[in-house]
Residue frames as a rotation matrix with the C-alpha (Angstrom) as fourth column:
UNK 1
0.580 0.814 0.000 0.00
0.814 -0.580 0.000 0.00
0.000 0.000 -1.000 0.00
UNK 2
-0.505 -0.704 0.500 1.67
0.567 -0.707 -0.423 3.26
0.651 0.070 0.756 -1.27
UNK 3
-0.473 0.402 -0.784 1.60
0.743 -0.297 -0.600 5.82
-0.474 -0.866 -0.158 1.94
UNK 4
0.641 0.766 0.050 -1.22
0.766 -0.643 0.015 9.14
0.044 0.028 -0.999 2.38
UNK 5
-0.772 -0.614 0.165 0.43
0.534 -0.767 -0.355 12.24
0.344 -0.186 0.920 2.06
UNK 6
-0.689 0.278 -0.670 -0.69
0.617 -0.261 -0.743 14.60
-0.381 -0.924 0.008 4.80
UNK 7
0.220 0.871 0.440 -3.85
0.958 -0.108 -0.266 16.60
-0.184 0.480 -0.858 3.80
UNK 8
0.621 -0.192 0.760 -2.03
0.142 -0.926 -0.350 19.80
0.771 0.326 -0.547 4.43
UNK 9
-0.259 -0.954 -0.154 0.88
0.167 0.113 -0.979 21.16
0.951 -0.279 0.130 6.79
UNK 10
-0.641 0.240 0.730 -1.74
-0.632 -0.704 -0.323 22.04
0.436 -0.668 0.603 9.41
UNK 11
0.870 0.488 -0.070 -3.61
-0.394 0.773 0.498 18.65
0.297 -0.405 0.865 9.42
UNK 12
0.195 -0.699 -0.688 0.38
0.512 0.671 -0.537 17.22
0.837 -0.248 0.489 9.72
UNK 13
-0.658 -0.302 0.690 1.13
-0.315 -0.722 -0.616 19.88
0.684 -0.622 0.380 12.83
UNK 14
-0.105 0.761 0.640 -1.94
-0.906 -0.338 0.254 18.72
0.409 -0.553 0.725 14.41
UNK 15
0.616 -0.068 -0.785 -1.19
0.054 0.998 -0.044 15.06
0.786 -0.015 0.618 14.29
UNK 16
-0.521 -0.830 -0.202 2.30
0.206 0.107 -0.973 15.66
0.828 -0.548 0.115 15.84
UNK 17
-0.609 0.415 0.676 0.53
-0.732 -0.621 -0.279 17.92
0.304 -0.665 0.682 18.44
UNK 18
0.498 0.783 -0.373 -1.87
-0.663 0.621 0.418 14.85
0.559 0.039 0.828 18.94
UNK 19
0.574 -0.433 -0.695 0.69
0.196 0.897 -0.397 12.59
0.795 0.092 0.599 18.94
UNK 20
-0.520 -0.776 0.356 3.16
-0.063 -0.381 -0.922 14.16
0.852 -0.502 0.149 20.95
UNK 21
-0.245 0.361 0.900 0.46
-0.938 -0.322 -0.126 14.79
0.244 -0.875 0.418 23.86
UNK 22
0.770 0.411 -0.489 -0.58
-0.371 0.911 0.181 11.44
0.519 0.042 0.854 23.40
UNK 23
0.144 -0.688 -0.711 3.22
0.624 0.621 -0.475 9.53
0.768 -0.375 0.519 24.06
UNK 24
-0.473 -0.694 0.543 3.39
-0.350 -0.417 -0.838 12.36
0.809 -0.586 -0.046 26.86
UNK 25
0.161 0.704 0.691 0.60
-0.983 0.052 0.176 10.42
0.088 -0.708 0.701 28.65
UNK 26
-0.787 -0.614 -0.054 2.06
-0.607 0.787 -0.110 7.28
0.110 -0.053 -0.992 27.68
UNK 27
0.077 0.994 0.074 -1.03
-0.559 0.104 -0.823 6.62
-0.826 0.022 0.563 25.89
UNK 28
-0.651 -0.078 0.755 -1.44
0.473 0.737 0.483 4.05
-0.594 0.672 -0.443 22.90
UNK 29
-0.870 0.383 -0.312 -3.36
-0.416 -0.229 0.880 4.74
0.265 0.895 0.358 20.11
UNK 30
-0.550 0.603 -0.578 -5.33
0.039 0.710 0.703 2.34
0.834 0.365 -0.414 20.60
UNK 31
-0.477 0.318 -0.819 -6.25
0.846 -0.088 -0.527 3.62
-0.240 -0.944 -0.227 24.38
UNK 32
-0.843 -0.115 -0.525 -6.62
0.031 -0.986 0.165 7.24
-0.536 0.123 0.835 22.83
UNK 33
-0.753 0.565 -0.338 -9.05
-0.497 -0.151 0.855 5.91
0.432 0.811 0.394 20.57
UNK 34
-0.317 0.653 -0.688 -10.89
0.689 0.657 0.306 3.46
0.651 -0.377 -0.658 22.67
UNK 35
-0.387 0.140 -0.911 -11.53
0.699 -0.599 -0.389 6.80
-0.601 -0.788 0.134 25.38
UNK 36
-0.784 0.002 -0.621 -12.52
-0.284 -0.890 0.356 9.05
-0.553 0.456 0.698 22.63
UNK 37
-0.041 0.773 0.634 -14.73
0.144 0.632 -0.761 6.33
-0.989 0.060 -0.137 21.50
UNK 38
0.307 0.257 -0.916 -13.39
-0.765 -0.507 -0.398 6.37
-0.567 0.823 0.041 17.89
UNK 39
0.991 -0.129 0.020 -11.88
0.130 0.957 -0.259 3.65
0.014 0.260 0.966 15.74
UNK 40
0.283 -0.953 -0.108 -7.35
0.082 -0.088 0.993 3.66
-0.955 -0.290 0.053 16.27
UNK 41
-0.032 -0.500 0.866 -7.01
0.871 0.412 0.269 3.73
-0.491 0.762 0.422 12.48
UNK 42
0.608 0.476 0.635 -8.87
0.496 -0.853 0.165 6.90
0.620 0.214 -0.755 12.22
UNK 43
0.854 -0.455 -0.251 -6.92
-0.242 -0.776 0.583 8.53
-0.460 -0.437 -0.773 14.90
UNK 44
0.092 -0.878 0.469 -3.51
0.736 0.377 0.562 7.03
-0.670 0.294 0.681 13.00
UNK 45
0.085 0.056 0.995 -4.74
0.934 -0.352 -0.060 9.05
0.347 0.934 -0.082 10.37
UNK 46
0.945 0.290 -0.152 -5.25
0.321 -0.913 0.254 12.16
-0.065 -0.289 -0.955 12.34
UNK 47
0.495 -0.863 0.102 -1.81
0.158 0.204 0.966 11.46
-0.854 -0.462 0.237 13.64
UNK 48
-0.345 -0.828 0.442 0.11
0.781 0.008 0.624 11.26
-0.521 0.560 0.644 10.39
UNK 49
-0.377 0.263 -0.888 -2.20
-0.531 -0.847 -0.025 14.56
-0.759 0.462 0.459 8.90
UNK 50
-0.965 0.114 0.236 -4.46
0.246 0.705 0.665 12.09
-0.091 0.700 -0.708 6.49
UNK 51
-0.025 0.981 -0.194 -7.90
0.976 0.065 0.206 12.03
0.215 -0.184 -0.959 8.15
UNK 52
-0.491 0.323 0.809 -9.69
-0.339 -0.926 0.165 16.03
0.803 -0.193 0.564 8.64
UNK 53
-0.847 0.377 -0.374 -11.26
0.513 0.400 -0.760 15.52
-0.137 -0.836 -0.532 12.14
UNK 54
-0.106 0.571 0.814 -14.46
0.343 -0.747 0.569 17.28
0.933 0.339 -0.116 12.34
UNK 55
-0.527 -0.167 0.833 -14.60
-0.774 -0.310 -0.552 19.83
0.351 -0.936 0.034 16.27
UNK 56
0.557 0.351 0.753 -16.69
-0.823 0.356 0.442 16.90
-0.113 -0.866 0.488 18.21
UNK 57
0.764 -0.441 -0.471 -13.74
0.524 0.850 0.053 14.45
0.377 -0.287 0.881 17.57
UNK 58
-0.436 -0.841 0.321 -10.81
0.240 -0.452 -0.859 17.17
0.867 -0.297 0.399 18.06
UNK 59
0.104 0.257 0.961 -13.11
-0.978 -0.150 0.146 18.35
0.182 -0.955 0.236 21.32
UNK 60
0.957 0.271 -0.102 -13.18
-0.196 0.865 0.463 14.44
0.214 -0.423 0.880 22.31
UNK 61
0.366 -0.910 -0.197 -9.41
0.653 0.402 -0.642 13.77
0.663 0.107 0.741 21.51
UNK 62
-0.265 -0.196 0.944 -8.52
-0.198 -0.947 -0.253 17.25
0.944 -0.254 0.212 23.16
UNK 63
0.390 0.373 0.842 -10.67
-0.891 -0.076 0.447 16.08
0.231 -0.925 0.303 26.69
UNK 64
0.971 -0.137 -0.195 -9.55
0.191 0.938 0.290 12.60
0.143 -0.319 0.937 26.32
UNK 65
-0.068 -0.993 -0.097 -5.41
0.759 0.012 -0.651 13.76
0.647 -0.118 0.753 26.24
UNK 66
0.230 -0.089 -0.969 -7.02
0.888 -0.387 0.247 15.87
-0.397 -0.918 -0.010 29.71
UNK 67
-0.858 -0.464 -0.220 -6.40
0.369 -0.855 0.364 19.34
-0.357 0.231 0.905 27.26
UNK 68
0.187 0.906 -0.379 -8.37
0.108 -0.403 -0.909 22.04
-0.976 0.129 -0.174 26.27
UNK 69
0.651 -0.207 0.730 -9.05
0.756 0.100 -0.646 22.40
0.060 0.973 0.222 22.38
UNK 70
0.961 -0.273 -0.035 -7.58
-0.275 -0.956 -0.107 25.60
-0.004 0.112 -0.994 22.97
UNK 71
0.627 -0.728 0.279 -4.36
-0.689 -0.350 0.635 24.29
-0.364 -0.590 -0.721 23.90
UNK 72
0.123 -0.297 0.947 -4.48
0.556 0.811 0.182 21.18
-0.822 0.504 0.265 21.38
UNK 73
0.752 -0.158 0.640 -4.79
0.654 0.054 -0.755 23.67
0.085 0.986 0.143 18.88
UNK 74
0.688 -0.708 0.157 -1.89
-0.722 -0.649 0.239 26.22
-0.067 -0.278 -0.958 20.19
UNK 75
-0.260 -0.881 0.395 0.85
-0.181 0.446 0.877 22.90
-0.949 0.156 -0.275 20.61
UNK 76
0.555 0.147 0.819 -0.58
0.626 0.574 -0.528 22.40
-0.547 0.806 0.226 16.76
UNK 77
0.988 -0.115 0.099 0.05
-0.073 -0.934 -0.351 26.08
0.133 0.339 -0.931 16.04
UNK 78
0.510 -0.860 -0.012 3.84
-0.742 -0.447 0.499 25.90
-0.434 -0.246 -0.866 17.42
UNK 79
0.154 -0.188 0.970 4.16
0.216 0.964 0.152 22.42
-0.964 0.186 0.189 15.30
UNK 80
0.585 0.058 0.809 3.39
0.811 -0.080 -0.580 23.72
0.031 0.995 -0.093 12.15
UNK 81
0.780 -0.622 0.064 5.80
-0.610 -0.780 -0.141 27.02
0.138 0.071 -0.988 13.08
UNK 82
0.049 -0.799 0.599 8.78
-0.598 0.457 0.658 24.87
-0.800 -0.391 -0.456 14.39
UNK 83
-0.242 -0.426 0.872 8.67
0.637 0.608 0.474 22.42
-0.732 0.670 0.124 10.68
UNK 84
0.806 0.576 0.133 7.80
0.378 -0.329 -0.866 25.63
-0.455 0.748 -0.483 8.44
């Protein structure tokens, strides 16, 4: 299977920013998604900047990694400055 490039440099910023809060909880995917009640392939996708959440999964993911959206999207905001 030939890989997804990211949907844009702001869906890949948010992944990291996902991701990143995620391994700081020393959280699986597959926990992140099972608390957020979503499917772990879908959040993979979020994760690598594939999938476009829509605001009641980024508000779920966002309460489930214990953050406000505000602040999931600010560590997205300093992701997508810090690889621009």
């Amino acid at each position: 299977m030939r890989p997804v490039a990211p949907r844009s440099q702001a869906h890949a910023a948010l992944g990291r920013a996902i991701a990143r809060a995620r391994a700081r909880r020393d959280m699986s995917q597959e926990e992140l998604a099972s608390r957020a009640g979503m499917d772990r392939t879908f959040v993979g996708g979020i994760e690598r900047g594939e999938e476009n959440p829509s605001f009641d999964k980024l508000l779920r993911l966002a309460r489930t990694l214990g953050l406000a959206p505000s602040e999931l999207v600010a560590a997205a905001e300093r992701e997508e400055r810090r690889n621009s």
